[in-house]
VMD Tcl script that builds the backbone (N, CA, C; Angstrom):
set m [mol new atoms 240]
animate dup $m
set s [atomselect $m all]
$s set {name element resname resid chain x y z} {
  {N N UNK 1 A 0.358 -3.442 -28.605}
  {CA C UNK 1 A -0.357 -2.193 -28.497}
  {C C UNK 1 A -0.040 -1.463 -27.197}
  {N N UNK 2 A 0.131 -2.198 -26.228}
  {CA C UNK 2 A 0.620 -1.444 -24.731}
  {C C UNK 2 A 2.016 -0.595 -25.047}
  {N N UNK 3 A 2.712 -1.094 -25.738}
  {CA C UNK 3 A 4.183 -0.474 -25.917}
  {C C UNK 3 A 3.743 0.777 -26.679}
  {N N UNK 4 A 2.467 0.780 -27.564}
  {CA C UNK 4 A 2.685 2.601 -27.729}
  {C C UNK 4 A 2.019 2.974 -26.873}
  {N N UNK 5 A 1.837 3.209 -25.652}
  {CA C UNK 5 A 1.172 3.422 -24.314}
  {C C UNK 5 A 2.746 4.168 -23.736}
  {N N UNK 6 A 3.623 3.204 -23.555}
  {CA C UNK 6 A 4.568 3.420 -22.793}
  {C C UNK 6 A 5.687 4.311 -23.997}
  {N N UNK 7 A 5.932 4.150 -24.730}
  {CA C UNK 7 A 6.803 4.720 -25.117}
  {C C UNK 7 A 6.573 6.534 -25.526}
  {N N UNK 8 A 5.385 6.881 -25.081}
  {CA C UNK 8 A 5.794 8.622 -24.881}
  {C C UNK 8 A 5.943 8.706 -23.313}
  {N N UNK 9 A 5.890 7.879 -22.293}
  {CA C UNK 9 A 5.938 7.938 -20.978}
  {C C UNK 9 A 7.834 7.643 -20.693}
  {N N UNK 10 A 8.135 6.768 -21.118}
  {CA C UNK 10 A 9.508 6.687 -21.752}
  {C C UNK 10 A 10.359 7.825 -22.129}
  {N N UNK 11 A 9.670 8.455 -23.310}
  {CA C UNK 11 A 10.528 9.802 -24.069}
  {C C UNK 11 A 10.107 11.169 -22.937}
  {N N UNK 12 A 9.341 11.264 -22.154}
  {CA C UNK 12 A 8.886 12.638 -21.516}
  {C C UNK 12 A 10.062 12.091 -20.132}
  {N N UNK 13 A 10.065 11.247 -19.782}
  {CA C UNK 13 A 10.770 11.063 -18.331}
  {C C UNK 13 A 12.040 10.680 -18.306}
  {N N UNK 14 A 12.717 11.581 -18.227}
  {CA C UNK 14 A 14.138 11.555 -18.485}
  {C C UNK 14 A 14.756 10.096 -17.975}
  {N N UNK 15 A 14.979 10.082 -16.988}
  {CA C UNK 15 A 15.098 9.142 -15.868}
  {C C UNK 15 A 14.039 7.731 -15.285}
  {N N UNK 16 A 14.123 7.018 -15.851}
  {CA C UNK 16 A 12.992 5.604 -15.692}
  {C C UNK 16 A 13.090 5.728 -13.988}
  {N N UNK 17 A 14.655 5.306 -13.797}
  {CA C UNK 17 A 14.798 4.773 -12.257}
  {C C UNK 17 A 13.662 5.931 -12.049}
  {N N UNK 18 A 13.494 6.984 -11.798}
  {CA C UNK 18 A 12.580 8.163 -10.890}
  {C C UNK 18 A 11.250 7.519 -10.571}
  {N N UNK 19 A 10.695 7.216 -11.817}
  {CA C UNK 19 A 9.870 7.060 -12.530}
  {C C UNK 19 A 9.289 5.225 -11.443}
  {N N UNK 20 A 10.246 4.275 -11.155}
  {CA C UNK 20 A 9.837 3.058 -11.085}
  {C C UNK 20 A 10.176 3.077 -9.288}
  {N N UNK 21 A 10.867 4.475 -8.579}
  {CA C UNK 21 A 11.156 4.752 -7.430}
  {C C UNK 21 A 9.587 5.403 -7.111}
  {N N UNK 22 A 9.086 5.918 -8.097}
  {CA C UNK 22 A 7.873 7.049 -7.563}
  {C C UNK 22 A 6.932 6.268 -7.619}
  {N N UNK 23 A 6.821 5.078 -8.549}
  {CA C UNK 23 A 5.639 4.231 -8.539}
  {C C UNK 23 A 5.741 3.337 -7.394}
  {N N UNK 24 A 7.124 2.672 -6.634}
  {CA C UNK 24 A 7.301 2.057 -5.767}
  {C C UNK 24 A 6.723 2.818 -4.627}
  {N N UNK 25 A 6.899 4.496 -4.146}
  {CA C UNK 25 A 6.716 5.149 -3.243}
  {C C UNK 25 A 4.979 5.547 -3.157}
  {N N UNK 26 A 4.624 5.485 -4.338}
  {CA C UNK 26 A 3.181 5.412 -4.044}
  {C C UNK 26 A 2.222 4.828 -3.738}
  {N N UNK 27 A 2.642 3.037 -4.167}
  {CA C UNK 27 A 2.096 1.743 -4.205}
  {C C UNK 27 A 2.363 1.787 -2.077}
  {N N UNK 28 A 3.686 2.282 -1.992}
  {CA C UNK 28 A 3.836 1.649 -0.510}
  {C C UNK 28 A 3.054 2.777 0.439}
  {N N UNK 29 A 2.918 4.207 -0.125}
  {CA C UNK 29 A 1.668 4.635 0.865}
  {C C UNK 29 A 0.348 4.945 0.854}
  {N N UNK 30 A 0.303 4.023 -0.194}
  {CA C UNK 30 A -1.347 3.917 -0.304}
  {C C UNK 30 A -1.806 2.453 0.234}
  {N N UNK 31 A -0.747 1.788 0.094}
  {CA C UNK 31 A -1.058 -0.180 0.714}
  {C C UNK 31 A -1.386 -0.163 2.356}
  {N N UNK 32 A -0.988 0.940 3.463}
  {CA C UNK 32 A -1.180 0.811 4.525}
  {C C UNK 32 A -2.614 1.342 4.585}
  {N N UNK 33 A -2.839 2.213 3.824}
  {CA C UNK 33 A -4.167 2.961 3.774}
  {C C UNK 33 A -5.232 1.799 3.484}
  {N N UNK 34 A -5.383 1.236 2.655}
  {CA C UNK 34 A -5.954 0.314 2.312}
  {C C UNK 34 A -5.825 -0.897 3.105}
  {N N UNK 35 A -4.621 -1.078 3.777}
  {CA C UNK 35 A -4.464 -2.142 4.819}
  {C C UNK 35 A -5.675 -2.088 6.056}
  {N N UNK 36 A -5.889 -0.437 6.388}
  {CA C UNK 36 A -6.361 0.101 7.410}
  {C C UNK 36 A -7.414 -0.141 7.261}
  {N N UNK 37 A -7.912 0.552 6.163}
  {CA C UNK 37 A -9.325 0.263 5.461}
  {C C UNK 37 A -9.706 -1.282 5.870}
  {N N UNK 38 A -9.503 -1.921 5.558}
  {CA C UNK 38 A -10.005 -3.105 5.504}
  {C C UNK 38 A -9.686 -4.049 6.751}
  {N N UNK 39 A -9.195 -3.710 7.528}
  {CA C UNK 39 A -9.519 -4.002 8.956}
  {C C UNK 39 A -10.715 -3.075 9.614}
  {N N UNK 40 A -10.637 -2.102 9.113}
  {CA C UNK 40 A -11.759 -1.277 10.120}
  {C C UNK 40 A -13.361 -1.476 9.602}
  {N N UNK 41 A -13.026 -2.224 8.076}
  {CA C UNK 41 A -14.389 -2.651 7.502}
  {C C UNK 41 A -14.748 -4.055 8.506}
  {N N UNK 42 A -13.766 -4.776 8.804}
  {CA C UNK 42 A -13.852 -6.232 8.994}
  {C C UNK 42 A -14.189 -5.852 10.574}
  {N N UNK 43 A -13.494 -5.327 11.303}
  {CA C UNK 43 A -14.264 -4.857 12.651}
  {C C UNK 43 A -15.229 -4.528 12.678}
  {N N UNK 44 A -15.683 -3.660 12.129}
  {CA C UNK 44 A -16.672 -2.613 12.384}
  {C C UNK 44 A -18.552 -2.940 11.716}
  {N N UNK 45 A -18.151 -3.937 10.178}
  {CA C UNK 45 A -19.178 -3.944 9.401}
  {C C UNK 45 A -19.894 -5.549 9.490}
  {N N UNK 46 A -18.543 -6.702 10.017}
  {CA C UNK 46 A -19.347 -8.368 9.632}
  {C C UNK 46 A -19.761 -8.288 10.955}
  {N N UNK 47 A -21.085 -8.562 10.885}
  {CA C UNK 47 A -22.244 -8.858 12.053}
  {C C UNK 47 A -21.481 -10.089 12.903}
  {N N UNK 48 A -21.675 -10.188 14.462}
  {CA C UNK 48 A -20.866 -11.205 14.794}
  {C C UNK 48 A -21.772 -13.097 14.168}
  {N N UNK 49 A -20.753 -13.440 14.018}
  {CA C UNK 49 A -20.796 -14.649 13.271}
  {C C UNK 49 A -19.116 -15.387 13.174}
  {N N UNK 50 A -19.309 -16.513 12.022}
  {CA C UNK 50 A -18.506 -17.098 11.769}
  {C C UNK 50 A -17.430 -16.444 10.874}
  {N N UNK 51 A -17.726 -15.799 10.041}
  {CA C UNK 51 A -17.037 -14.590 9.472}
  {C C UNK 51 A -16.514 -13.487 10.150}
  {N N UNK 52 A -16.866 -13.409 11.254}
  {CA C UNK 52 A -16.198 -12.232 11.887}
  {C C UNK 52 A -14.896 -12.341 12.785}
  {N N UNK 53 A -13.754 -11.597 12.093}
  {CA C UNK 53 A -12.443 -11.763 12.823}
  {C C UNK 53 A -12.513 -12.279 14.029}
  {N N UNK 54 A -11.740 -12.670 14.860}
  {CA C UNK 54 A -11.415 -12.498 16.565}
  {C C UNK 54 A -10.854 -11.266 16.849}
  {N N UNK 55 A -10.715 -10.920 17.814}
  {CA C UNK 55 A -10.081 -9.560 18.782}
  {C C UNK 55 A -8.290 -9.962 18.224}
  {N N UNK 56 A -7.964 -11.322 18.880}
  {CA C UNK 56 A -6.782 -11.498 18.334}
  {C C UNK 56 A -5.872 -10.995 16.863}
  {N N UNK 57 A -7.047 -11.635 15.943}
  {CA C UNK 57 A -6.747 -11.335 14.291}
  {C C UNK 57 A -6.822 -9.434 14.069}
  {N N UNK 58 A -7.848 -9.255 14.773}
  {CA C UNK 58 A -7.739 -7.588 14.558}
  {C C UNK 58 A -6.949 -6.997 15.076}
  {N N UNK 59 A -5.648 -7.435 16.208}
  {CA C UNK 59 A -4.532 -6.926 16.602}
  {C C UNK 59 A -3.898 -7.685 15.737}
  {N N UNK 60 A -3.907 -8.267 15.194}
  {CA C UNK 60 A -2.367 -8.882 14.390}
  {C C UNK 60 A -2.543 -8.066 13.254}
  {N N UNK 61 A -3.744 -8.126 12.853}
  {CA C UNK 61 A -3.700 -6.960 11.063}
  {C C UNK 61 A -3.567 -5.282 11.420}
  {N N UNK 62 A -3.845 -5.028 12.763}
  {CA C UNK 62 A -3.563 -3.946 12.884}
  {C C UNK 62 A -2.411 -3.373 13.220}
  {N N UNK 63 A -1.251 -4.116 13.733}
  {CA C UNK 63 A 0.105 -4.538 13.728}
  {C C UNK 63 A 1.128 -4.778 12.364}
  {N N UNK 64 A -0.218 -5.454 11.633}
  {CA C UNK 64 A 0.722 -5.382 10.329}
  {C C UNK 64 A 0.027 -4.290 9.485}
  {N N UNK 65 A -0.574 -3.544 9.697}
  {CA C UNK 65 A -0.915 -1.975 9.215}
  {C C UNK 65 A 0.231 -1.265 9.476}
  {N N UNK 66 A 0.462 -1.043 10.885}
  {CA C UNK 66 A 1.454 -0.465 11.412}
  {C C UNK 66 A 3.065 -0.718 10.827}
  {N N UNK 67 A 3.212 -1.730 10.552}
  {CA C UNK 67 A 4.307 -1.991 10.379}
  {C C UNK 67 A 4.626 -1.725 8.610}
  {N N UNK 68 A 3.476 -1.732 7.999}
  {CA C UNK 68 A 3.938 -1.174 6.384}
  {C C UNK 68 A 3.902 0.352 6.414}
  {N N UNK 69 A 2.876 0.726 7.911}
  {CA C UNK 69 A 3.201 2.232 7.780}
  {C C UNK 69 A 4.622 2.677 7.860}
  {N N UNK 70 A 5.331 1.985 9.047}
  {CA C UNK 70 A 6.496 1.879 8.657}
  {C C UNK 70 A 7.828 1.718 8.484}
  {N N UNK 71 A 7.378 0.399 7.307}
  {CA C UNK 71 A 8.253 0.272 5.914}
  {C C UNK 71 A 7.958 1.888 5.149}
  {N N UNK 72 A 6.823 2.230 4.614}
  {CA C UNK 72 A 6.916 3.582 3.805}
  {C C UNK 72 A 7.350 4.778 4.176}
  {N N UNK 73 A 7.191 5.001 5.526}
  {CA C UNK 73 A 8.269 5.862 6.274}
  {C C UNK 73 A 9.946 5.330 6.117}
  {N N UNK 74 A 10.270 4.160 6.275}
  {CA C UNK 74 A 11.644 3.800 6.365}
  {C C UNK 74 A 12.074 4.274 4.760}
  {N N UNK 75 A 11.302 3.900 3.571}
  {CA C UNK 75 A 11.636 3.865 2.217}
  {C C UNK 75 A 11.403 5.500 2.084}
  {N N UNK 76 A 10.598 6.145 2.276}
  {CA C UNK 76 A 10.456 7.562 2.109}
  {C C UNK 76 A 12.180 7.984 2.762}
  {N N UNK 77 A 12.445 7.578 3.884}
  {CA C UNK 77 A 13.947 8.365 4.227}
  {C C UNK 77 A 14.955 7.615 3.570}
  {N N UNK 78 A 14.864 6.420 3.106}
  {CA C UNK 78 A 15.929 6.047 1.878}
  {C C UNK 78 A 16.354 6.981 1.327}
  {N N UNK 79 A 14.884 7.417 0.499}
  {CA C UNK 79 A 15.000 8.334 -0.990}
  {C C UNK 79 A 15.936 9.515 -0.257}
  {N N UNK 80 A 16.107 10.105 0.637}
  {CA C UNK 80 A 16.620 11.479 0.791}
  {C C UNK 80 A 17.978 11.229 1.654}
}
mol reanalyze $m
mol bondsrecalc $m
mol representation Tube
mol addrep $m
């Protein structure tokens, strides 16, 4: 049943590659966003406790925020 899902998405888009480049390019700048998100929840919202990051861990995830920001900058100048 999924395949008649896909197959007018198929016949309208000329070009798949576009199609599996644009889904790649969207997945990668929305993942830092959400990367961000969820460090600034984990800082900002777990009461201090045992659950709550270290200073350390919140520079390392915020480092690796940074760094898928960018990868999607590097892949955005691929495409062109």
């Amino acid at each position: 049943m999924v395949w008649l899902a896909v197959i007018p998405i198929l016949v309208l888009v000329p070009k798949p590659v576009l199609l599996v480049k644009s889904a790649a390019l969207l997945g990668l700048l929305v993942a830092p966003l959400y990367y961000g998100l969820n460090v600034y929840c984990a800082a900002r919202f777990i009461p201090e406790g045992p659950l709550r990051p270290s200073r350390g861990w919140i520079v390392v995830s915020s480092v690796g925020a940074a760094l898928m920001a960018a990868a999607s900058v590097l892949f955005i100048v691929s495409l062109f």
